[in-house]
GUPA-296095 format. One record per residue (C-alpha): residue number from 0; residue in one letter; x negated, y negated, z negated. Coordinates in nm, 2 decimals, always signed. Each point is the difference from the previous one (the first is absolute). Layout:
BEGIN
NUM | A | X | Y | Z
...
This chain:
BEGIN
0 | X | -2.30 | -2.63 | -7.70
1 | X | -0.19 | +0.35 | -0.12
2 | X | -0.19 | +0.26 | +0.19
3 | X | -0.11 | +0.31 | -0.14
4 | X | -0.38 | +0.12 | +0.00
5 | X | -0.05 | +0.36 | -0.02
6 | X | -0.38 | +0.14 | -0.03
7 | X | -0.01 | +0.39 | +0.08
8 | X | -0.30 | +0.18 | -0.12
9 | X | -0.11 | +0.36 | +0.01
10 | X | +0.14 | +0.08 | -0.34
11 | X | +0.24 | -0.30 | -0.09
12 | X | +0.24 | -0.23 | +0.14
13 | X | -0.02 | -0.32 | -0.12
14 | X | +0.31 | -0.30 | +0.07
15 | X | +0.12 | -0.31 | -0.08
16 | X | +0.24 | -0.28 | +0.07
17 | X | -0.19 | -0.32 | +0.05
18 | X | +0.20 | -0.34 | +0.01
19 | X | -0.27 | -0.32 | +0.07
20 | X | -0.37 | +0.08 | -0.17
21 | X | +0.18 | +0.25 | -0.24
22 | X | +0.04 | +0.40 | -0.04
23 | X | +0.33 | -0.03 | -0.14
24 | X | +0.14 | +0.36 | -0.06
25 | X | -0.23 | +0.33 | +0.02
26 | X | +0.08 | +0.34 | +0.10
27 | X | -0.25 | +0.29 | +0.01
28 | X | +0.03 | +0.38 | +0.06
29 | X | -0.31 | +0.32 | +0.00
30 | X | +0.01 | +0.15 | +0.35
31 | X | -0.01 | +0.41 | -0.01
32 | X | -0.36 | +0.12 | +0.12
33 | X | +0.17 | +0.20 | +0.30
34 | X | +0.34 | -0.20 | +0.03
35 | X | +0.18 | +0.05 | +0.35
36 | X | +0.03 | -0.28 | +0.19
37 | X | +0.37 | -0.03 | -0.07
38 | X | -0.10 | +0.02 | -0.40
39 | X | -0.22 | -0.27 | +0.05
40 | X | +0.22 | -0.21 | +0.21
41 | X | +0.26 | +0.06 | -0.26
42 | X | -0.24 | -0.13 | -0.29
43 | X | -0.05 | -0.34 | +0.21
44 | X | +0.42 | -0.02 | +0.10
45 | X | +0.05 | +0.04 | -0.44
46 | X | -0.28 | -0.26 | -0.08
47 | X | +0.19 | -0.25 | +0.32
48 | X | +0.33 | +0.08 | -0.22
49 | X | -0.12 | -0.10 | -0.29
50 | X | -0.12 | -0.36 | +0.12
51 | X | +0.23 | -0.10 | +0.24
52 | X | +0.24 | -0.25 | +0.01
53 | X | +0.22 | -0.26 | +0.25
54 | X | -0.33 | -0.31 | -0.03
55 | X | -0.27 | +0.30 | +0.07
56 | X | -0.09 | -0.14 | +0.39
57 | X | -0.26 | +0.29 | +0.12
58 | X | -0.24 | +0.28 | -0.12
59 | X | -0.34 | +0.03 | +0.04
60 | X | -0.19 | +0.36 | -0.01
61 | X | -0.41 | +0.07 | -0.06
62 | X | -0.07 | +0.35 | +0.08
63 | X | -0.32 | +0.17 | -0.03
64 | X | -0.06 | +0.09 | +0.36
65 | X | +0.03 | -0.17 | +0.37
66 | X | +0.34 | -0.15 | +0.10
67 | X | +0.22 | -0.07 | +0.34
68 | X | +0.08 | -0.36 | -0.11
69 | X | +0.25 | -0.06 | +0.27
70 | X | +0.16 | +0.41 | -0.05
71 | X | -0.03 | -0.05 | -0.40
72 | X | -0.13 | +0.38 | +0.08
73 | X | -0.27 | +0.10 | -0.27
74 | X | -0.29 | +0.24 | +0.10
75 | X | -0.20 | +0.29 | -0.20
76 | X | -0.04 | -0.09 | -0.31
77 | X | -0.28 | +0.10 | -0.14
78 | X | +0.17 | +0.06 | -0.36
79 | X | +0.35 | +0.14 | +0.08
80 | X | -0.04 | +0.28 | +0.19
81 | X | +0.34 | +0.02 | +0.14
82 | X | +0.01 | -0.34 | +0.13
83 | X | -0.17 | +0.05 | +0.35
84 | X | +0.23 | -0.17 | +0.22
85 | X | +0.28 | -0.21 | -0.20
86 | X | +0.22 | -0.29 | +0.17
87 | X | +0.07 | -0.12 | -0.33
88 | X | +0.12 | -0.34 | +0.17
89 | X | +0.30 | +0.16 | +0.17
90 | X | +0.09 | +0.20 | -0.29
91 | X | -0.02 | -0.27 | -0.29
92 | X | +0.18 | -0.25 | +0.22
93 | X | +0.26 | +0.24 | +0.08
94 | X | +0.12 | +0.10 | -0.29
95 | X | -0.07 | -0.37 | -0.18
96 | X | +0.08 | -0.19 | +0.29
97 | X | -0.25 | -0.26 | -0.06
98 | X | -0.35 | -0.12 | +0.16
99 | X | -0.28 | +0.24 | -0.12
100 | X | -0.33 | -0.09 | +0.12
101 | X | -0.35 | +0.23 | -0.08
102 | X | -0.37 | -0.04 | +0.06
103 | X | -0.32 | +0.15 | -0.14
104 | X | -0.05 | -0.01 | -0.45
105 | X | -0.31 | -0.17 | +0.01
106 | X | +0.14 | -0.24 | +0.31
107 | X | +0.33 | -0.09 | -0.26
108 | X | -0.34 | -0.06 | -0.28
109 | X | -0.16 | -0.23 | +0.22
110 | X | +0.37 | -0.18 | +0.07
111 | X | +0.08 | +0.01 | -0.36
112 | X | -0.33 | -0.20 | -0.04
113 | X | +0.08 | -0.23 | +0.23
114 | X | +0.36 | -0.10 | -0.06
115 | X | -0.07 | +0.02 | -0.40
116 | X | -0.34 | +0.03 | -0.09
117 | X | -0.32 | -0.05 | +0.02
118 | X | -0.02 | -0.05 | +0.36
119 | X | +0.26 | -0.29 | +0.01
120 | X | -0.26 | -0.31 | +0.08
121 | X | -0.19 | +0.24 | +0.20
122 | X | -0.01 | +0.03 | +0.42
123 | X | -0.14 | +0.36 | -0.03
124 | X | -0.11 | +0.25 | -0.18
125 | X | -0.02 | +0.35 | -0.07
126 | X | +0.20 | +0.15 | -0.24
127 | X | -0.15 | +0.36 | -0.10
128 | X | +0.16 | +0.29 | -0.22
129 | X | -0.19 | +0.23 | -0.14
130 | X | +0.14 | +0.30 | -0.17
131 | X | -0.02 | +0.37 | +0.10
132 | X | -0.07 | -0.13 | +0.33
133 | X | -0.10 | -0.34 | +0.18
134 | X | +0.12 | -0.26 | +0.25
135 | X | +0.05 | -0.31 | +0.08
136 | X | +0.28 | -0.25 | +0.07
137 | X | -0.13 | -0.33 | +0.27
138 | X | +0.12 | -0.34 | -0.03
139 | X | -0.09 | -0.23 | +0.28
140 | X | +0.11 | -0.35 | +0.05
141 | X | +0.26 | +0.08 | -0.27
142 | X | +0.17 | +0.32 | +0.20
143 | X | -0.06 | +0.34 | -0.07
144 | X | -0.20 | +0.20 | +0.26
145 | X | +0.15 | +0.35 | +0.05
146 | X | -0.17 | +0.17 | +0.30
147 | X | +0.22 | +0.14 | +0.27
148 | X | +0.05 | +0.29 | -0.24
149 | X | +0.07 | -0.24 | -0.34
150 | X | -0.36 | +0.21 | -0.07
151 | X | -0.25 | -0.29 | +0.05
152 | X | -0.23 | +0.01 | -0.34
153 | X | -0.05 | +0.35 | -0.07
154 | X | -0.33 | -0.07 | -0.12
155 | X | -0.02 | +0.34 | -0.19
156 | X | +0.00 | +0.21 | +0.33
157 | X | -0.32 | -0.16 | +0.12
158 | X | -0.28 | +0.25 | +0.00
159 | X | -0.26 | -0.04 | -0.31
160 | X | -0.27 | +0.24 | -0.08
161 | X | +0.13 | +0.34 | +0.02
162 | X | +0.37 | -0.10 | -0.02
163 | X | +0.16 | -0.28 | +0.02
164 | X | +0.03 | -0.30 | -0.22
165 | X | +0.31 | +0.09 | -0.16
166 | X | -0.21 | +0.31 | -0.18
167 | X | -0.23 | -0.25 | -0.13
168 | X | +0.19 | -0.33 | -0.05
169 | X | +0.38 | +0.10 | -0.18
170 | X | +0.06 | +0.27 | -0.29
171 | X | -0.12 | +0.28 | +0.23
172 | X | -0.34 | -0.13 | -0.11
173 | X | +0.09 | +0.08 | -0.35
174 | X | +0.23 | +0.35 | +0.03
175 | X | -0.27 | +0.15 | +0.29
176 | X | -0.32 | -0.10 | -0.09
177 | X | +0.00 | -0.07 | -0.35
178 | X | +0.27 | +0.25 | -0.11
179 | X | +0.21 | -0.25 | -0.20
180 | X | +0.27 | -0.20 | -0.01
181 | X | -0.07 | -0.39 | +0.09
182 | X | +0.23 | -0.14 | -0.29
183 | X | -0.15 | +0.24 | -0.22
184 | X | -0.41 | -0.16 | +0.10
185 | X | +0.18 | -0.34 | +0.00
186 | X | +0.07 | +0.05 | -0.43
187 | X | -0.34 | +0.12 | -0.04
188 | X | -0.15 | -0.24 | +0.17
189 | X | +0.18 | -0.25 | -0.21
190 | X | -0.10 | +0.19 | -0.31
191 | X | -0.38 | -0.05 | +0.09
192 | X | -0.03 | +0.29 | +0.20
193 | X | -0.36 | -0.04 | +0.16
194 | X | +0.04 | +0.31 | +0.23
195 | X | +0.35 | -0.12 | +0.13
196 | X | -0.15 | -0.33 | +0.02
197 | X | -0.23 | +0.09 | +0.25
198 | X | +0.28 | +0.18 | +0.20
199 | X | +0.22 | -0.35 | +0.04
200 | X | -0.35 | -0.12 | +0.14
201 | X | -0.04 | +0.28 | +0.25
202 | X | +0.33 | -0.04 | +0.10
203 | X | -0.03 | -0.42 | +0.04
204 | X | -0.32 | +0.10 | +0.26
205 | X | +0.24 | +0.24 | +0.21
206 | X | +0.29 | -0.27 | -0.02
207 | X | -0.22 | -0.27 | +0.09
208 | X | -0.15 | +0.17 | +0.28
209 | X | +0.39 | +0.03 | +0.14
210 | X | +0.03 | -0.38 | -0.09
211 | X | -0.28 | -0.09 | +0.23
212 | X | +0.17 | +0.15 | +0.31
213 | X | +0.31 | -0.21 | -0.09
214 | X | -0.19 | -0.29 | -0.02
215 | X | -0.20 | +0.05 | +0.30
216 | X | +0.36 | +0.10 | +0.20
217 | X | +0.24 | -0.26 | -0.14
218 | X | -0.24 | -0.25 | -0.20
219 | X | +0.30 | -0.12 | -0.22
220 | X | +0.04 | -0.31 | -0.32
221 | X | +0.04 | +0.26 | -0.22
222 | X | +0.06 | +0.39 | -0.10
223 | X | +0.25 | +0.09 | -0.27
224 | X | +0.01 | +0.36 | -0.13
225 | X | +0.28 | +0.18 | -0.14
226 | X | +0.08 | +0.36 | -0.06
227 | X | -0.06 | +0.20 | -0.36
228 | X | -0.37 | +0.00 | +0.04
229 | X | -0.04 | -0.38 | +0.06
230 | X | +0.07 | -0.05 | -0.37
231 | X | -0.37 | +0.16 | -0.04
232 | X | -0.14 | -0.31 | +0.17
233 | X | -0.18 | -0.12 | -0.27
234 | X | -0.20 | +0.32 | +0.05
235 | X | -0.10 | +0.05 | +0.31
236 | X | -0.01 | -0.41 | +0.12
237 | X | -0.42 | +0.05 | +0.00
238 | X | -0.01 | +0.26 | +0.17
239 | X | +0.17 | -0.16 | +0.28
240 | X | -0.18 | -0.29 | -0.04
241 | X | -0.34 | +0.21 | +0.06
242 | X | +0.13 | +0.14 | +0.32
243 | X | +0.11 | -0.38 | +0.09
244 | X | -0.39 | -0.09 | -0.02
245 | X | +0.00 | +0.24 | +0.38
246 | X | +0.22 | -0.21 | +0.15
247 | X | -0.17 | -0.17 | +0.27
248 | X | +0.22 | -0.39 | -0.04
249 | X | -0.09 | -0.05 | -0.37
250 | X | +0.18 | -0.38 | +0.04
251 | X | +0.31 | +0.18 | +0.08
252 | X | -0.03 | +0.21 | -0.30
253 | X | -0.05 | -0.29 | -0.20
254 | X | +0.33 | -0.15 | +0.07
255 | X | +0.17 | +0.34 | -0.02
256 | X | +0.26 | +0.00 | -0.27
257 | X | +0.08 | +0.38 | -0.17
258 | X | +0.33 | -0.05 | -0.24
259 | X | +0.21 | +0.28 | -0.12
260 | X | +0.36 | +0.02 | -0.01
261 | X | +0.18 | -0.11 | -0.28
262 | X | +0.34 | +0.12 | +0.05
263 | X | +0.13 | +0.35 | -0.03
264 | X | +0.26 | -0.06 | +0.19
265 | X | -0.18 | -0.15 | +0.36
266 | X | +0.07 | +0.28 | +0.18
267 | X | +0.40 | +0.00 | -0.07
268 | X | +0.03 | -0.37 | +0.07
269 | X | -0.24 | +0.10 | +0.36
270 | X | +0.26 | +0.22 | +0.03
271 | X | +0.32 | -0.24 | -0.02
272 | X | -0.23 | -0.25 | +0.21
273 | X | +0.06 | +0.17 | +0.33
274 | X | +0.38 | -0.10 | +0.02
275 | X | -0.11 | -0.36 | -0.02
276 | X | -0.05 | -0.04 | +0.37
277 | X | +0.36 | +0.13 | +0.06
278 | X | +0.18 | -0.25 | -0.23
């Protein structure tokens, strides 16, 4: 038994067949900057092609944006601007004639965490990507919250400062206040870079200011950060250690655990996870 995981982003679509713990076959594909819907839906039909056989059970769908569960219909995403109103659901399982099943990216990050990472001796936690936005996936009691909306944990569109702390707390920080490119600071900082040094620690005070509000809302074992940028954690850790020193339960800092993820291929696997209550 197979299911495939499929992880949409903004500018690529990323898929694989997974058969136990194991990413087994890949398939990847660019999506056009102002692809039609059909062009895009097209894209995600070739990549199915490509991985599926008679043992593949299900498929699992992250998407960048809120999702009708139930409908499988996918809403305004932020990143494909011709994908306002999709019912992706109803046309994959059409034309496949299998079980397709779709949440929220960073919901199918926090699964992949649970089902086959970090999170798998853990009752909850809080899985958070950060890349050229923010948000959170919520494990409780080993089930993934989703909000009525699948949109519970969109820590970014909480007001901060003059914005919001997406501006301040994912590569926004780096392209609209500092004018460059956060994978670009991340090498100088490695190379000894004093000046992008001190960014990563500006940047840790912002993201641990949004790490106290999920601490004071969800109090969980343990937060595990994903996403491009979490690779910089060696950067900006003090930084959110200084904002922790705010936090008013200084115990429950204490036993907080901050890990990052260690597999690339979490959100896939998060991804495939959803069919597993259907099989």
């Amino acid at each position: 038994m197979s299911y495939i995981g499929i992880d949409l982003g903004g500018t690529k679509v990323r898929a694989a067949r997974i058969i136990g713990q194991s990413c087994k076959t890949y398939a990847e594909s660019l999506i056009p900057k102002k692809g039609t819907e059909k062009e895009i839906i097209d894209i995600i039909k070739e990549i199915i092609s490509k991985l599926l056989d008679k043992n593949v059970k299900g498929i699992g769908i992250g998407v960048p944006s809120l999702v009708d569960q139930k409908l499988g219909i996918v809403y305004d995403v932020q990143n494909i601007p011709s994908w306002k109103k999709v019912l992706l659901k109803d046309v994959l399982e059409s034309h496949f004639n299998i079980s397709v099943f779709i949440n929220n990216d960073v919901n199918c990050f926090a699964l992949g965490e649970l089902n086959y990472g970090l999170g798998k001796k853990l009752n909850s936690f809080v899985g958070i990507s950060i890349g050229t936005g923010i948000a959170g996936g919520i494990i409780i009691n080993k089930k993934l919250y989703n909000g009525f909306n699948s949109g519970a944990g969109e820590f970014g569109m909480l007001s901060y400062k003059n914005k919001n702390y997406e501006h301040y707390c994912s590569g926004q920080f780096f392209d609209k206040i500092h004018g460059v490119k956060g994978e670009y600071l991340y090498k100088r900082a490695k190379d000894g870079d004093s000046s992008a040094i001190k960014i990563f620690n500006v940047f840790g005070e912002h993201l641990g200011n949004l790490l106290t509000q999920v601490m004071y809302t969800y109090d969980p074992e343990q937060i595990i950060l994903g996403g491009s940028i979490s690779e910089a954690f060696g950067f900006f850790k003090k930084g959110i250690q200084r904002s922790f020193k705010n936090y008013a339960y200084q115990n429950s800092i204490s036993n907080l655990k901050i890990n990052v993820s260690n597999d690339p291929d979490i959100p896939i696997k998060g991804a495939a996870s959803l069919c597993f209550n259907f099989h």
